[in-house]
Backbone as a printed PyTorch tensor [residue, N CA C, xyz], in Angstrom:
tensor([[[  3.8360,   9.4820,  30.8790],
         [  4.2880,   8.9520,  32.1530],
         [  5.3590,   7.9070,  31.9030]],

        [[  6.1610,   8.2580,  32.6490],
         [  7.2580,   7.1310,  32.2820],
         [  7.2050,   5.5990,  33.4380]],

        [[  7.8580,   5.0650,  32.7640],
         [  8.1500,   3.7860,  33.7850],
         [  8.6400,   3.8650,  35.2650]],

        [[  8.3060,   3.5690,  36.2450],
         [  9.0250,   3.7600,  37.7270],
         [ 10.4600,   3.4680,  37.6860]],

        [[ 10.8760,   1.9930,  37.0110],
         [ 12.2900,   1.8400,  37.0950],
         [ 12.6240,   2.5120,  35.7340]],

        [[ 12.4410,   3.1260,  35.0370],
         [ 12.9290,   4.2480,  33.6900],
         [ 13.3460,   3.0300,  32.8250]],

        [[ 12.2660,   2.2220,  32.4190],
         [ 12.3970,   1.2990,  31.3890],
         [ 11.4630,   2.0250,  30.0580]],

        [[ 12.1270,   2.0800,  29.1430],
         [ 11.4160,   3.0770,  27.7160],
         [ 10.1930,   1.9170,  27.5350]],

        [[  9.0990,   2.8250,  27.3010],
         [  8.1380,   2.1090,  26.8130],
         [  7.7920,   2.6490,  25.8260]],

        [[  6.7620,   1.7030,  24.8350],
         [  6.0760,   2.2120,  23.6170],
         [  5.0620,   1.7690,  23.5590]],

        [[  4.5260,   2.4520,  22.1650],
         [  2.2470,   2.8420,  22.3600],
         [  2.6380,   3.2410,  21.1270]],

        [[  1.4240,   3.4860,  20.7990],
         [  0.6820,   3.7940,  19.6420],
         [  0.7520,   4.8750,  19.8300]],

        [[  1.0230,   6.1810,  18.9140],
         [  0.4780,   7.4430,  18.6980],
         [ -1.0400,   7.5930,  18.4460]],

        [[ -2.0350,   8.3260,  19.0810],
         [ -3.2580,   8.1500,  18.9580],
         [ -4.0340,   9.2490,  17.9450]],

        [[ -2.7550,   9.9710,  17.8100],
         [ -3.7950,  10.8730,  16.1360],
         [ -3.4100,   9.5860,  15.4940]],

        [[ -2.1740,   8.8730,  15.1340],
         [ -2.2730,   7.9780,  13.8660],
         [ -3.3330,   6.8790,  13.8520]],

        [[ -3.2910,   6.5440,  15.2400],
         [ -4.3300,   5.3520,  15.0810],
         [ -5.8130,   6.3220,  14.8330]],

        [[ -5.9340,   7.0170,  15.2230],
         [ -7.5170,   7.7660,  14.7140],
         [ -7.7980,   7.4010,  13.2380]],

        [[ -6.3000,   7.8740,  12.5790],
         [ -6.6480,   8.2180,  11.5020],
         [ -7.1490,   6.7090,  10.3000]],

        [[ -6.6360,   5.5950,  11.0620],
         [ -6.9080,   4.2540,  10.7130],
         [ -8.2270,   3.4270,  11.1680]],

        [[ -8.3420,   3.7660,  12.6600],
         [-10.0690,   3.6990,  13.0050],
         [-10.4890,   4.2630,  14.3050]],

        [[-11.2350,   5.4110,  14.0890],
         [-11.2910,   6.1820,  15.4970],
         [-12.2740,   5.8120,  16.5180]],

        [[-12.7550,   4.5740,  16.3360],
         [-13.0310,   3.4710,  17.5050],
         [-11.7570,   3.1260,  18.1920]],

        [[-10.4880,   3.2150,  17.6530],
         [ -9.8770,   2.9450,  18.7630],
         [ -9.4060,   3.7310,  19.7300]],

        [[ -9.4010,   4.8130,  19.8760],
         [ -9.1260,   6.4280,  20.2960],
         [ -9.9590,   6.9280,  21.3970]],

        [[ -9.3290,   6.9300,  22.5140],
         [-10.3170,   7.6250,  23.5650],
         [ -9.9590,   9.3840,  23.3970]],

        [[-11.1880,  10.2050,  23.8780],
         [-10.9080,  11.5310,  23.5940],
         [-10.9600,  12.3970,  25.1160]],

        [[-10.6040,  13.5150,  24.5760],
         [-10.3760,  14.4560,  25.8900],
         [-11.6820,  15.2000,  25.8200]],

        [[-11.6220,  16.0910,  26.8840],
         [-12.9140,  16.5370,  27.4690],
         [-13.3550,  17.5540,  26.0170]],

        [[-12.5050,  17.7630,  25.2060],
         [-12.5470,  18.8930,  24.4800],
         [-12.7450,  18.1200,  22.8820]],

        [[-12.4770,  16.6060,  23.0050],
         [-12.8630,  15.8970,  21.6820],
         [-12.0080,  15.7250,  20.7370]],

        [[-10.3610,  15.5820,  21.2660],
         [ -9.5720,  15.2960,  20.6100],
         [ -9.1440,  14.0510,  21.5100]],

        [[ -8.1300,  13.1130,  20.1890],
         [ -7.4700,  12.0890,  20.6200],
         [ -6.2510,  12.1330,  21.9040]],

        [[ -6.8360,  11.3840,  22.8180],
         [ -5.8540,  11.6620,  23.9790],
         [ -5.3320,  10.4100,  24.3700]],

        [[ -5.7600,   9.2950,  24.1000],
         [ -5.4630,   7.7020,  24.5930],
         [ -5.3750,   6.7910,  23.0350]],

        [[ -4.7820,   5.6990,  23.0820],
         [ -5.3990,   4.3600,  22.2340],
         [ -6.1170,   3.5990,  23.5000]],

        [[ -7.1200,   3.0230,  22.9820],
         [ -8.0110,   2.0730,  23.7550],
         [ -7.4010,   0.9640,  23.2620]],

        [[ -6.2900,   0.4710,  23.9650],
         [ -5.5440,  -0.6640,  23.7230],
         [ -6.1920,  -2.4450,  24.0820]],

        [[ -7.2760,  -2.1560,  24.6400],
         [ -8.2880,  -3.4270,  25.0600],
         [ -8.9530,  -3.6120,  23.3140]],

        [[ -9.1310,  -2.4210,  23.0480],
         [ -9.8460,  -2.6060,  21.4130],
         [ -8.7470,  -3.2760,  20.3140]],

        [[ -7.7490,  -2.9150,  20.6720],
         [ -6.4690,  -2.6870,  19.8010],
         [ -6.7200,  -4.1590,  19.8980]],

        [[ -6.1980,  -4.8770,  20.8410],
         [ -5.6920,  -6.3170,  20.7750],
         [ -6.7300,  -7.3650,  20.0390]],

        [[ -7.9730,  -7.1430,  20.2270],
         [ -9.2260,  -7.3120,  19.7410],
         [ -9.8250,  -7.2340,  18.2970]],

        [[ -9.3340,  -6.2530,  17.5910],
         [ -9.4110,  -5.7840,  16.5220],
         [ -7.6230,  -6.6520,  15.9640]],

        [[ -6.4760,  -6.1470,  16.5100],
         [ -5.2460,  -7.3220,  15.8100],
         [ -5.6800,  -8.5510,  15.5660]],

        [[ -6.7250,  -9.2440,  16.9510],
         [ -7.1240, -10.8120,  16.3010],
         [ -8.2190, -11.1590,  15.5890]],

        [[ -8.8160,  -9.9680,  15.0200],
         [ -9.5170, -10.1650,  14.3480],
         [ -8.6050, -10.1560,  12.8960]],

        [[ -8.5260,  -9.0600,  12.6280],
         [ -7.3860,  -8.9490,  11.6350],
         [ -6.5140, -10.1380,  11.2200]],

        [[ -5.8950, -10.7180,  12.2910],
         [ -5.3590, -12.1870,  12.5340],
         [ -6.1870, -13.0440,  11.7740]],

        [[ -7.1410, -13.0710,  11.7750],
         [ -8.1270, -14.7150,  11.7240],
         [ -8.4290, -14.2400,  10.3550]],

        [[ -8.6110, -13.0160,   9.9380],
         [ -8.7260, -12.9270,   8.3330],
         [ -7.8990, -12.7240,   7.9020]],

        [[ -6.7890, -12.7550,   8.0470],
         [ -5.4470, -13.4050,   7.3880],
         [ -5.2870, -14.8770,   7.6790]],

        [[ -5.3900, -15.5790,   8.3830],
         [ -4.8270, -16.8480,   8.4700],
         [ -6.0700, -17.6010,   7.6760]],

        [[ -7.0990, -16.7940,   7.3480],
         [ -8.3810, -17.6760,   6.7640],
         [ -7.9100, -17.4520,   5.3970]],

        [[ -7.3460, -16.1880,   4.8620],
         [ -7.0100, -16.2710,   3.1470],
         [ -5.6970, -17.1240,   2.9310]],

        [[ -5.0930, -16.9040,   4.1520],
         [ -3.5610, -17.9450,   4.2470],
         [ -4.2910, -19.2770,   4.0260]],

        [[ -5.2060, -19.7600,   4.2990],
         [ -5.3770, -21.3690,   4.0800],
         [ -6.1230, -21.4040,   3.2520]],

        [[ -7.0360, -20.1260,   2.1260],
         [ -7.7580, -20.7240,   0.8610],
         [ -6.3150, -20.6330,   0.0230]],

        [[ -5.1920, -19.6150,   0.1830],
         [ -4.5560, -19.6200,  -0.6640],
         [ -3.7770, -21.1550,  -0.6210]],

        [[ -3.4360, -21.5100,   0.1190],
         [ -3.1380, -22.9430,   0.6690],
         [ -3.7590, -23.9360,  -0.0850]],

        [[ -5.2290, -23.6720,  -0.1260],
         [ -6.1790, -25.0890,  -0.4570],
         [ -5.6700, -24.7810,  -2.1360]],

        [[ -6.0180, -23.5960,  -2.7800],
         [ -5.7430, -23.0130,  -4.2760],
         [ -4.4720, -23.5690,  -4.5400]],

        [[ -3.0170, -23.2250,  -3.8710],
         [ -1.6960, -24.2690,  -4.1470],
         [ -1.7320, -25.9790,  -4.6540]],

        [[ -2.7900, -26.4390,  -3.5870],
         [ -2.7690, -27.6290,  -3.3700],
         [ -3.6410, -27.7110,  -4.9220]],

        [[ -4.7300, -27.2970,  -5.1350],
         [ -5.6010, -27.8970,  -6.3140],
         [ -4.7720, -27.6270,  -7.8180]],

        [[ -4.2280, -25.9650,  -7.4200],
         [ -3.1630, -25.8970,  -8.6620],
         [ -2.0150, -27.2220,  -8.9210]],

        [[ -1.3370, -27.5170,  -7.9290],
         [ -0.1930, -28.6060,  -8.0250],
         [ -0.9430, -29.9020,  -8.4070]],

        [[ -2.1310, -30.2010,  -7.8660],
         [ -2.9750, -31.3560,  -8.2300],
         [ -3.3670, -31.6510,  -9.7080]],

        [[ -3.5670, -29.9960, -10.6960],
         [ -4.0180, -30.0970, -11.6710],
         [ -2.7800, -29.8580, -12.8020]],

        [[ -1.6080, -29.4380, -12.5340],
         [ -0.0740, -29.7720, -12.9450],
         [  0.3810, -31.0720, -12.8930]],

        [[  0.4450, -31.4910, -11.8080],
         [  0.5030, -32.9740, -12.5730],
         [ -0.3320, -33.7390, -13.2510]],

        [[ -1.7650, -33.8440, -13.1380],
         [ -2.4510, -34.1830, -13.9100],
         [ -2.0300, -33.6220, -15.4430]],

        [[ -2.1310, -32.6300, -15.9410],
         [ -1.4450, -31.9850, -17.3190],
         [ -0.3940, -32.5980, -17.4020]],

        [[  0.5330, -32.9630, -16.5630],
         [  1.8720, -33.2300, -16.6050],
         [  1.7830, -34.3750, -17.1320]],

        [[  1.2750, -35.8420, -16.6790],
         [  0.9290, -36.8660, -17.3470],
         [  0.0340, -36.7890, -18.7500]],

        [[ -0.6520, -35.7400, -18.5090],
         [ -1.3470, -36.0080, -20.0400],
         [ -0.8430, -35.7880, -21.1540]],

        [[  0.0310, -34.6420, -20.6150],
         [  1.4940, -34.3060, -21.5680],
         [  2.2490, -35.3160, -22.0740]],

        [[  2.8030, -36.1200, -21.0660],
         [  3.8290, -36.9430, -21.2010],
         [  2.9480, -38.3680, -21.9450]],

        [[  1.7930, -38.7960, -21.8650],
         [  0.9640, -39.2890, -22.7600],
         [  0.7820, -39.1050, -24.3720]],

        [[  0.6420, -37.9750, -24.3470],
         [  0.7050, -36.9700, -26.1770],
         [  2.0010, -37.4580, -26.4890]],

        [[  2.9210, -36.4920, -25.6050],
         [  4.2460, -36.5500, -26.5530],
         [  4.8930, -37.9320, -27.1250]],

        [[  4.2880, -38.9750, -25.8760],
         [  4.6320, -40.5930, -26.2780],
         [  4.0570, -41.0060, -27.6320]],

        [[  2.5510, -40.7240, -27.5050],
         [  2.1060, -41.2460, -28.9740],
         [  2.4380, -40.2330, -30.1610]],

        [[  2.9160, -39.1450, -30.1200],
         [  3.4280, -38.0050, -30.8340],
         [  4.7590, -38.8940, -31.9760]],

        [[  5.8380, -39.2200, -30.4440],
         [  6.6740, -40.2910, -31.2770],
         [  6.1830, -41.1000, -31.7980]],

        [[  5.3560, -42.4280, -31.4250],
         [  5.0110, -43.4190, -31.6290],
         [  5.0820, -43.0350, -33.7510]],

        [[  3.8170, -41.8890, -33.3130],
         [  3.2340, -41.6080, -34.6860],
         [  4.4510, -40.8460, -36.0280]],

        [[  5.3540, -40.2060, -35.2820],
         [  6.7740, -39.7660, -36.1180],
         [  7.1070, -41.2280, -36.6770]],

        [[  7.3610, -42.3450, -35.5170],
         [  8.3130, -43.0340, -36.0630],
         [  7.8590, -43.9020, -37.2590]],

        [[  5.8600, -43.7460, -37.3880],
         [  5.6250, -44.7170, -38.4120],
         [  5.2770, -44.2850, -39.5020]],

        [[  5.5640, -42.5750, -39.4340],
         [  5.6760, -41.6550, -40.5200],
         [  7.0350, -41.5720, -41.3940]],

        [[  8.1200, -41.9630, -40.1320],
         [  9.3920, -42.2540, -40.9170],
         [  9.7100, -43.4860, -41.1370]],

        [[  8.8410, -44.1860, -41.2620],
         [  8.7700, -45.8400, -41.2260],
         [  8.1050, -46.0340, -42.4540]],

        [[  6.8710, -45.6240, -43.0840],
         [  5.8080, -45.2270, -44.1400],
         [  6.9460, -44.5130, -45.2710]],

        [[  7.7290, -42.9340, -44.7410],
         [  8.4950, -42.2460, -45.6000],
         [  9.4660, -43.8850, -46.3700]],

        [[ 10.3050, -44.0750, -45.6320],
         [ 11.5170, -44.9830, -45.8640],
         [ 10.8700, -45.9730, -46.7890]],

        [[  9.7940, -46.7980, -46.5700],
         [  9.2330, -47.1540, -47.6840],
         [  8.9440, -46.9060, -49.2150]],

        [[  8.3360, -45.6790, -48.4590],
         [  8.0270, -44.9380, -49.7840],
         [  9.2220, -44.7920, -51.3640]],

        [[ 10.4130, -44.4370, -50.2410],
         [ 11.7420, -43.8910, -51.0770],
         [ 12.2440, -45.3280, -51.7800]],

        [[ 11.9660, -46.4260, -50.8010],
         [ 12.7700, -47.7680, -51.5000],
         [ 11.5150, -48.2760, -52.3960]],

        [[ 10.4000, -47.6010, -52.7240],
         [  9.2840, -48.3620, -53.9130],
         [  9.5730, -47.4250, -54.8150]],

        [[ 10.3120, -45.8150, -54.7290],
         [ 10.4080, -45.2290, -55.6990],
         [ 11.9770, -45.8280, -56.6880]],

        [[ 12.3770, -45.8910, -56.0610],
         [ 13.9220, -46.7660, -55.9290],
         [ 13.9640, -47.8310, -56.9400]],

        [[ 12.8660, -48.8450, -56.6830],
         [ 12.9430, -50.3330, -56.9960],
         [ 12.4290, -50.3520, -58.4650]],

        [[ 13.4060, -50.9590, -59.7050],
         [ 12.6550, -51.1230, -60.8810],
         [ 11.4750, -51.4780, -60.8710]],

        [[ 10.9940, -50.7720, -62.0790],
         [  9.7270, -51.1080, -61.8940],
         [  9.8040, -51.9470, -63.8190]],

        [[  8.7140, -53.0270, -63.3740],
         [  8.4090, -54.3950, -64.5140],
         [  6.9910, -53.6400, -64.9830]],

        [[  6.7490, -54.3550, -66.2520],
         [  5.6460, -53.6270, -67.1700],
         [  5.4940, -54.9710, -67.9210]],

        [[  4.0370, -55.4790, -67.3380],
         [  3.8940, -56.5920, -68.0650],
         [  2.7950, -56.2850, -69.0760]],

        [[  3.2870, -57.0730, -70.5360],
         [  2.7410, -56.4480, -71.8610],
         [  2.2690, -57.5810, -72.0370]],

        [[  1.1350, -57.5240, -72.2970],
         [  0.0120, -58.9830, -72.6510],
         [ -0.3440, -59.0420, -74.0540]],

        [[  0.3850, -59.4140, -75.1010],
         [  0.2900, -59.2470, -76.3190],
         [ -0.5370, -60.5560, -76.9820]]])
């Protein structure tokens, strides 16, 4: 049936929607798909709706604890790598020593 003022309308094809859930599908006298039960349709979209917007906000909460536990690493990181240097520089501090005692005459006292 078309529109009175011949404005195109659109629907659901009702074999396809059968084939997705045939609760939504009214049938003909003979037991094939002849309607979408579009009262179900809207009903079933907000359901659909609310279990998406419910994994949309664990994935949300999961972002938030991931970014929470990145910076945490992030500082603990930046903690290591500080004493990492610290510990280079008194390894090349210890080395440099080392080279100027190999360096330095060495005395040999003879107790005769």
């Amino acid at each position: 049936e078309l529109d009175p003022k011949g404005i195109p309308q659109f629907g659901l094809v009702a074999e396809q929607v059968e084939k997705v859930n045939p609760d939504l599908v009214a049938r003909d006298d003979q037991g094939k798909p002849y309607t979408v039960r579009y009262e179900a349709v809207n009903a079933m979209l907000l359901n659909e709706f609310l279990k998406e917007h419910r994994k949309v906000e664990e994935q949300n909460r999961k972002i938030r604890e991931q970014e929470a536990t990145i910076t945490r690493l992030d500082k603990g990181m930046k903690t290591v790598v500080a004493r990492l240097e610290e510990l280079a520089a008194q390894i090349q501090k210890v080395s440099a020593q080392l080279e100027v005692s190999k360096l330095a005459p060495k005395t040999v006292l003879n107790n005769q």
